[in-house]
C-alpha positions in Angstrom: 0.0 0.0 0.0 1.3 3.4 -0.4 2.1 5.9 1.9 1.9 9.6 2.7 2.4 11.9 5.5 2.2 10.5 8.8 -1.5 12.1 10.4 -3.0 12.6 6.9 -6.8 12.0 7.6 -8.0 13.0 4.1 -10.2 10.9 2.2 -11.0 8.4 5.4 -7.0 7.4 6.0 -7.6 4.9 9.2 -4.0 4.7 10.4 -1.1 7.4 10.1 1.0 7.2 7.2 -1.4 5.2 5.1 -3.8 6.1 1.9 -7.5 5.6 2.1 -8.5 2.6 -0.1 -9.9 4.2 -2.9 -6.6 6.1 -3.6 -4.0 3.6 -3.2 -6.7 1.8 -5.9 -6.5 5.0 -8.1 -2.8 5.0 -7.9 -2.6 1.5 -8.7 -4.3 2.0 -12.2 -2.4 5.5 -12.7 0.8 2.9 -12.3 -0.3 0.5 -14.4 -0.9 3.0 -17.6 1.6 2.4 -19.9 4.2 4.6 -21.1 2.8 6.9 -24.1 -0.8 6.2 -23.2 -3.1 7.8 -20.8 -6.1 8.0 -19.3 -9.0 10.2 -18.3 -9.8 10.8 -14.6 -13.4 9.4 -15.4 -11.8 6.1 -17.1 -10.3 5.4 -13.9 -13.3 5.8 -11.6 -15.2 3.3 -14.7 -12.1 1.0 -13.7 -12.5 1.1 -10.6 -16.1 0.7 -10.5 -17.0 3.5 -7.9 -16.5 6.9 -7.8 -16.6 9.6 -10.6 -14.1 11.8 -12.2 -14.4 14.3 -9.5 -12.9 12.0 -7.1 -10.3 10.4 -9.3 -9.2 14.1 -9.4 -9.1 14.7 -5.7 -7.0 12.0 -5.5 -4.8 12.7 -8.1 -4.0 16.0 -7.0 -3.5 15.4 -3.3 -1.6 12.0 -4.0 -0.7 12.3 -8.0 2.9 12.8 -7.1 3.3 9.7 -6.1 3.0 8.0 -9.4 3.1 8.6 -13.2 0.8 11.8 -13.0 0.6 13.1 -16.7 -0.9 10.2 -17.7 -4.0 10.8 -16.1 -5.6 13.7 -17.7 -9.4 15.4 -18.5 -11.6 13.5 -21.1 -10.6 16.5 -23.7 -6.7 15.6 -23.7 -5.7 18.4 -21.9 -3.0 17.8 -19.3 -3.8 18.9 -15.6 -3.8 22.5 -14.8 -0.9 24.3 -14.0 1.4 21.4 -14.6 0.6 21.8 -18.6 4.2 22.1 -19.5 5.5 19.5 -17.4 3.2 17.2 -18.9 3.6 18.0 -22.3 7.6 17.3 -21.8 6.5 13.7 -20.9 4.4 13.3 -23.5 6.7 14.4 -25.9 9.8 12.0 -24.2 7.2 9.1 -24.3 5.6 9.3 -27.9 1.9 10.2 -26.8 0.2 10.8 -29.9 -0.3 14.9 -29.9 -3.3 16.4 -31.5 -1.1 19.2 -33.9 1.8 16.8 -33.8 4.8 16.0 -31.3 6.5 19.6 -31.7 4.0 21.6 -31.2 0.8 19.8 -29.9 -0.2 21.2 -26.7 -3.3 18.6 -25.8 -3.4 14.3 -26.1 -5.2 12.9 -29.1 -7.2 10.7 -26.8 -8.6 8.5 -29.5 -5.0 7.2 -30.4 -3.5 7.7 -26.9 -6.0 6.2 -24.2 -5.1 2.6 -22.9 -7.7 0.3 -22.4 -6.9 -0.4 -19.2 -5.6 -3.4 -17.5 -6.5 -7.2 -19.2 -6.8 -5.5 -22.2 
């Protein structure tokens, strides 16, 4: 399971220095997307079975740092806010297909770039 600050008691965590459930299971998916692939916040929760794309958000931005972040993006192929340059450096150093191309596509052609998710 993973870990975070020791007290954390966001998102129902029962013991100190350990995630709630639900977001050690949306990590676990976020680390399972492959390299040059992605998926949107609502994919994840449809994974998972519970939650929505709200929650899969909350998750990734209070605990994203933890795992492979910029590949967990909104349905539209745009990267997360504020961390939009970051994110296109990784897409660029993995392949993700770009809509406008690898030099200067700013948002993820999701149609070519989303994984269909683990057992696929």
């Amino acid at each position: 399971m993973a870990t975070t600050r020791a007290g954390d008691t966001a998102y129902g965590v029962d013991a100190p220095g350990q995630l709630p459930d639900y977001a050690d299971a949306v990590l676990e998916v976020a680390d399972a997307i492959p390299a040059g692939r992605v998926l949107a916040y609502g994919d994840i929760a449809e994974i998972l079975g519970e939650g929505g794309p709200r929650q899969v958000g909350a998750v990734m931005s209070r605990y994203g740092s933890m795992t492979t972040w910029w590949r967990v993006i909104r349905a539209s192929g745009e990267p997360p806010p504020g961390l939009e340059d970051e994110a296109i450096e990784h897409y660029r150093a993995e392949g993700t297909p770009l809509v406008g191309g690898m030099l200067t596509g700013r948002r993820v052609d999701m149609r070519r770039a989303r994984w269909e998710g683990p057992g696929a």
